[in-house]
C-alpha positions as CSV (number, residue, x, y, z in Angstrom):
1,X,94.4,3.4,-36.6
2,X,95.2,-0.4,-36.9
3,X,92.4,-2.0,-39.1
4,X,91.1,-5.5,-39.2
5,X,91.6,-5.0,-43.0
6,X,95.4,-3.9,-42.3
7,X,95.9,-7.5,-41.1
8,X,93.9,-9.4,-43.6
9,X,96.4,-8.0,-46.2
10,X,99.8,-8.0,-44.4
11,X,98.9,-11.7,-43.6
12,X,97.3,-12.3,-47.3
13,X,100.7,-10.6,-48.5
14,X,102.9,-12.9,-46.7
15,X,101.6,-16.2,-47.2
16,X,101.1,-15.6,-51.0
17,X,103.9,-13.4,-52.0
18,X,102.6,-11.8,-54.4
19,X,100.8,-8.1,-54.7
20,X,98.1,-9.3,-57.5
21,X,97.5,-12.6,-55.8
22,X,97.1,-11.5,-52.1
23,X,94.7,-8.5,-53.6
24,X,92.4,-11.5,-55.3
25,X,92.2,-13.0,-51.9
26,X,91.8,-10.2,-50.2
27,X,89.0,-9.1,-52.8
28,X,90.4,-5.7,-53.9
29,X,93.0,-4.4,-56.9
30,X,96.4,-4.2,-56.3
31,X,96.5,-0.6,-55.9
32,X,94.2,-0.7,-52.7
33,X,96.3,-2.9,-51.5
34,X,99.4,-1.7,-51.7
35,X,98.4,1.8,-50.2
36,X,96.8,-0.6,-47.0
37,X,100.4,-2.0,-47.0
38,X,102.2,1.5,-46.9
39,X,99.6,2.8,-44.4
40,X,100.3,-0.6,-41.8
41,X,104.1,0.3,-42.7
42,X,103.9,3.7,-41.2
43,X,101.3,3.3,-38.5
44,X,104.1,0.6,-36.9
45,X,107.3,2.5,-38.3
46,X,108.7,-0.3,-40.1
47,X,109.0,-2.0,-43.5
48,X,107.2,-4.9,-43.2
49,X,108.3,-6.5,-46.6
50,X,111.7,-6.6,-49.0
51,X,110.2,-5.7,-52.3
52,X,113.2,-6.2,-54.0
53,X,113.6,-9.7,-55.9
54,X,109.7,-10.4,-55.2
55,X,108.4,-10.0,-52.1
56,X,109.6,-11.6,-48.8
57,X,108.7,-10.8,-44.9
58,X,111.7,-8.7,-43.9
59,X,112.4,-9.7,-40.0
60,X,109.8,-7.1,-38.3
61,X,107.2,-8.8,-41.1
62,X,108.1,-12.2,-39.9
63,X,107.9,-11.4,-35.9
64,X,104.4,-9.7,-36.7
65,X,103.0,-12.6,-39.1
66,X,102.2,-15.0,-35.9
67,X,100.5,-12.0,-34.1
68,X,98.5,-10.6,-37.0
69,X,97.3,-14.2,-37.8
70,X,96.0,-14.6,-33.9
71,X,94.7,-11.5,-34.6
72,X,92.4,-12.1,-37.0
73,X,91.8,-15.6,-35.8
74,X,90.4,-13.5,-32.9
75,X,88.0,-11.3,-34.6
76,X,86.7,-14.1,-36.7
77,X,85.5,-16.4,-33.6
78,X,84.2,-13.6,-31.5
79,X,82.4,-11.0,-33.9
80,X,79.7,-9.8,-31.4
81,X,83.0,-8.6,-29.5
82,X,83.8,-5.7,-31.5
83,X,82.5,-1.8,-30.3
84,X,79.3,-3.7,-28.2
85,X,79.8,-0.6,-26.4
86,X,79.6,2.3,-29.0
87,X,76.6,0.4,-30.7
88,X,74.8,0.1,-27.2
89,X,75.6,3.4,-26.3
90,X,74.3,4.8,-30.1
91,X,71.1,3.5,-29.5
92,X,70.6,4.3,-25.9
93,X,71.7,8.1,-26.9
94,X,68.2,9.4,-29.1
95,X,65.6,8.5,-26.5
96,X,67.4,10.6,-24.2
97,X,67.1,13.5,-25.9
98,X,63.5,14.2,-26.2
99,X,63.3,14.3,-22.4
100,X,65.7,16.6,-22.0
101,X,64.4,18.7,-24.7
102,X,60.4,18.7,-23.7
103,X,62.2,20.0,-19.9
104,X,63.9,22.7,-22.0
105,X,60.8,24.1,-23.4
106,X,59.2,23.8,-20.2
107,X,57.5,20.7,-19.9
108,X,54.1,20.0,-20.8
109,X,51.2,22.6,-19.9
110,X,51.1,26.0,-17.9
111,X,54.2,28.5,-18.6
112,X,54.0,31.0,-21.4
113,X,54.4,30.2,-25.4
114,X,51.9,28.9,-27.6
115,X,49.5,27.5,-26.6
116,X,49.8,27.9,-22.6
């Protein structure tokens, strides 16, 4: 799955060029951040970087740099956007349940079991 966190370092990657100085941005070690990198890599099939003299976009890095950076952009102006759904439906879920449980046992009063 494509994380937020997979952008932040591809794009903190590119524009510093440099694995110890992207992780200090990003605020993690370099270690973290290369296995993010490798991760992104195979998620989208491609290498992403030339990690051969340095580090330099290769030309899949360079047409995904624009997007990744809207991307973010994105997630930072609108962060009540992300998963309203799941949350709402999370907290809607519990107060269902006790209904349909109390119905399960047989309601309230009459009917056999303790206390009826």
């Amino acid at each position: 799955m494509l994380t937020e966190r997979h952008l932040e370092i591809f794009v903190a990657l590119a524009e510093e060029e440099h694995f110890g100085t992207a992780a200090q941005r990003v605020g993690i070690t370099q270690p973290p951040l290369s296995q993010g990198l490798r991760r992104l890599e195979a998620l989208l099939g491609v290498r992403l970087f030339d990690r051969e003299r340095g580090v330099s976009l290769t030309d899949e890095g360079t047409l995904l740099l624009p997007h990744a950076r809207r991307a973010l952009t994105a997630l930072r102006e609108h962060p009540r956007d992300r998963r309203p759904q799941t949350r709402r439906w999370a907290a809607s879920a519990p107060r269902a349940r006790p209904r349909s449980t109390g119905v399960a046992r047989g309601g309230r009063g009459g009917g056999a079991g303790p206390g009826g």
